[in-house]
PAZAPA-4460 file (N, C-alpha, C; in steps of 0.05 Angstrom, whole numbers, plus 32768, in hexadecimal, padded with zeros to 4 digits):
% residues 78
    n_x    n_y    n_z   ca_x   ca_y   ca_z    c_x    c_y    c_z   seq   type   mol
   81DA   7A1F   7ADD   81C6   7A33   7AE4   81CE   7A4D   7AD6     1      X     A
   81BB   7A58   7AC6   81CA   7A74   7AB9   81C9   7A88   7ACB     2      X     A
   81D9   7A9C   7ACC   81E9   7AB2   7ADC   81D2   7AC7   7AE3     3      X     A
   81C9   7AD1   7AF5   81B4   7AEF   7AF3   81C2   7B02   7AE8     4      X     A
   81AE   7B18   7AE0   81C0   7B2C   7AE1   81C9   7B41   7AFB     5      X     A
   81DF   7B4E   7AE8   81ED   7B5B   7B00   81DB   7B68   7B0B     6      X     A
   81C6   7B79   7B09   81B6   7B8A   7B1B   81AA   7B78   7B32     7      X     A
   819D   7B58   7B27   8197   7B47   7B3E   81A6   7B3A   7B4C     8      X     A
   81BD   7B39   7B46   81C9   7B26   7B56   81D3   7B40   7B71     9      X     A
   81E0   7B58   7B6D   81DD   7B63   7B8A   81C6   7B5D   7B9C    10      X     A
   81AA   7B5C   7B90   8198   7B5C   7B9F   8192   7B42   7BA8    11      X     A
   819A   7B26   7B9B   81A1   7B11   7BAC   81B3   7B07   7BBC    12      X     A
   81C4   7B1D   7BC4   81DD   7B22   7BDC   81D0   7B2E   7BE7    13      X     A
   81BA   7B3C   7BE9   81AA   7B48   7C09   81A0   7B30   7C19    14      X     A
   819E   7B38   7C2E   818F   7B28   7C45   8174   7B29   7C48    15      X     A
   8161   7B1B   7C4C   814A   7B1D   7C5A   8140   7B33   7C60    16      X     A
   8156   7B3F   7C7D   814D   7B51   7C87   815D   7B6E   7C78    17      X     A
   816B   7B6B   7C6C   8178   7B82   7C5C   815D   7B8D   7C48    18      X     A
   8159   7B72   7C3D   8139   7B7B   7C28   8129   7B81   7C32    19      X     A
   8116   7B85   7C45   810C   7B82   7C5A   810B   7B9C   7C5A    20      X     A
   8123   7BA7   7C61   812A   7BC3   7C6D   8129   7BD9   7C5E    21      X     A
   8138   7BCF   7C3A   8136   7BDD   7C2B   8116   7BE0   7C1D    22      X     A
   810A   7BD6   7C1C   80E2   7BDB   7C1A   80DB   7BE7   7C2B    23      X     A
   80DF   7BE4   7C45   80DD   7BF8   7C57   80E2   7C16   7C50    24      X     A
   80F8   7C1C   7C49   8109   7C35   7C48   80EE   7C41   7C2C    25      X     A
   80F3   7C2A   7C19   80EA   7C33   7C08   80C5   7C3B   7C06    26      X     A
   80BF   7C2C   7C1A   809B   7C31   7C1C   80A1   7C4B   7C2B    27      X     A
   80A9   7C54   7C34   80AE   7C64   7C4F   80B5   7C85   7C35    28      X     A
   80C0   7C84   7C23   80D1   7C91   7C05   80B7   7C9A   7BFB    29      X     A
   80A1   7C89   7BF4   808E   7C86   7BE6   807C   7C98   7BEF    30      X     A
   8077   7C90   7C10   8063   7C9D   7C21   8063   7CC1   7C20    31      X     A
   8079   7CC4   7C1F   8085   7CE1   7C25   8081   7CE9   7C0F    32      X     A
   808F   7CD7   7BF5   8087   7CEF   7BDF   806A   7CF2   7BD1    33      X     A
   805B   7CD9   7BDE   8031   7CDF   7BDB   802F   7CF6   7BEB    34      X     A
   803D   7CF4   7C07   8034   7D0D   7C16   803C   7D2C   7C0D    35      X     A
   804E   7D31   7C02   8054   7D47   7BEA   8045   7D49   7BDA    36      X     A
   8037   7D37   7BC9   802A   7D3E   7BAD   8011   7D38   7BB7    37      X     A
   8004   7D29   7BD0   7FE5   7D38   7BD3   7FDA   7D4D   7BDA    38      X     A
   7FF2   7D69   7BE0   7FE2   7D7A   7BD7   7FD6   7D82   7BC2    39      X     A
   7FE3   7D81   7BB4   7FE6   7D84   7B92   7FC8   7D89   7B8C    40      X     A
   7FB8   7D93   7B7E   7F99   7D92   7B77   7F99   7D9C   7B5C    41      X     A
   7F82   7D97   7B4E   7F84   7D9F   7B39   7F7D   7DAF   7B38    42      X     A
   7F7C   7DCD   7B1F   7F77   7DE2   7B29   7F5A   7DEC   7B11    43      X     A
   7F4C   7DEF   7B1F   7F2D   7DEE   7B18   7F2C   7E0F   7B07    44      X     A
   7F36   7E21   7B06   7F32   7E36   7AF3   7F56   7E47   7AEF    45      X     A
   7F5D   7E54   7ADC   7F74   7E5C   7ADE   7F7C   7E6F   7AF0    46      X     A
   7F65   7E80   7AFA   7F69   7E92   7B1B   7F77   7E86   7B25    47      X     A
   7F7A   7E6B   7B23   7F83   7E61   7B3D   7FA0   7E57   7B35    48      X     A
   7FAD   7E66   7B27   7FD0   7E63   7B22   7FDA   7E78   7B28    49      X     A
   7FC2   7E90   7B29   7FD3   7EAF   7B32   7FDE   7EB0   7B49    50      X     A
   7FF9   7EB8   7B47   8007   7EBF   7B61   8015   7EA1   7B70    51      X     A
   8011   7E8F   7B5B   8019   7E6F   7B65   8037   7E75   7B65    52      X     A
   8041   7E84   7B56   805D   7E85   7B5B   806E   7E9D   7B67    53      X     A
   805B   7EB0   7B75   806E   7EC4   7B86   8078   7EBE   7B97    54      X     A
   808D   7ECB   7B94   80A3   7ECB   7BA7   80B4   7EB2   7B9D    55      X     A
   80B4   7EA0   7B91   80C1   7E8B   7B85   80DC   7E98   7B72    56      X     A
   80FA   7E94   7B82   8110   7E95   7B71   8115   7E8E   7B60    57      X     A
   810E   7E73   7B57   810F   7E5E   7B42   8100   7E70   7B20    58      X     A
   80E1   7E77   7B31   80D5   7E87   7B1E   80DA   7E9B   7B18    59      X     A
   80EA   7EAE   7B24   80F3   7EC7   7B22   8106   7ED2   7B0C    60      X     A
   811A   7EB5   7B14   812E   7EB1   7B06   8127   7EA0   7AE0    61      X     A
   810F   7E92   7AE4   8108   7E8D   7AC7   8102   7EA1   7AB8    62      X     A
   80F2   7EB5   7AC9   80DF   7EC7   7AB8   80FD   7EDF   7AAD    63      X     A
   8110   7EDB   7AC0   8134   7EF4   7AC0   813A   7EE7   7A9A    64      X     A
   813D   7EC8   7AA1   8148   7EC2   7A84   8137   7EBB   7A71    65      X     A
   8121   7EBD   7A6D   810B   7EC0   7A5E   810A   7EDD   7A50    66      X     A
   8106   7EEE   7A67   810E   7F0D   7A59   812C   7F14   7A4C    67      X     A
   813D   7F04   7A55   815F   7F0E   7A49   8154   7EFF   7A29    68      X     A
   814D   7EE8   7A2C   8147   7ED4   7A13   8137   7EE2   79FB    69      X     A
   8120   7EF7   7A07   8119   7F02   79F1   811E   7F22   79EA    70      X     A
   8130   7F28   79FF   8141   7F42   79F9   8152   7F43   79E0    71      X     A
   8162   7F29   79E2   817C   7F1D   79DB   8174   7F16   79B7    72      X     A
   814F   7F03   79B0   814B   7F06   799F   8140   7F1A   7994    73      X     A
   8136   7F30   799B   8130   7F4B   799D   8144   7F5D   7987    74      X     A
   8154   7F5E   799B   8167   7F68   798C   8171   7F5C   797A    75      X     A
   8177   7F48   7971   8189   7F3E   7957   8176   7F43   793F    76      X     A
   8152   7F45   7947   813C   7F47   7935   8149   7F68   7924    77      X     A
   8155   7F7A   7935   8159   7F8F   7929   816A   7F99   791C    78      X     A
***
């Protein structure tokens, strides 16, 4: 009989109910991250991106090294 491979053969050392459990976990994974992304909508005119990122650190901090980035080539232009 030829050998599985290694990725299947852990998964034919689960049980029944171990598999079982792990679909479970995993439909349950799935559910939550649909429930995250159906808010999501598409956005029907560009008004509707203004102000999508205030107060956002993440963006604050892009727009910090975005401006050092074109300071930085700025100056070497001179």
């Amino acid at each position: 009989m030829p050998s599985m491979p290694v990725q299947h053969q852990k998964v034919a050392l689960m049980t029944l109910e171990q598999l079982e459990q792990k679909v479970n976990d995993l439909q349950q994974q799935v559910a939550e991250l649909r429930r995250e992304i159906k808010p999501l909508r598409p956005l029907a005119k560009i008004e509707d991106t203004f102000g999508m990122f205030s107060g956002d650190p993440d963006f604050d901090e892009i727009v910090r090294l975005g401006r050092e980035y074109r300071e930085q080539v700025n100056a070497e232009d001179d």
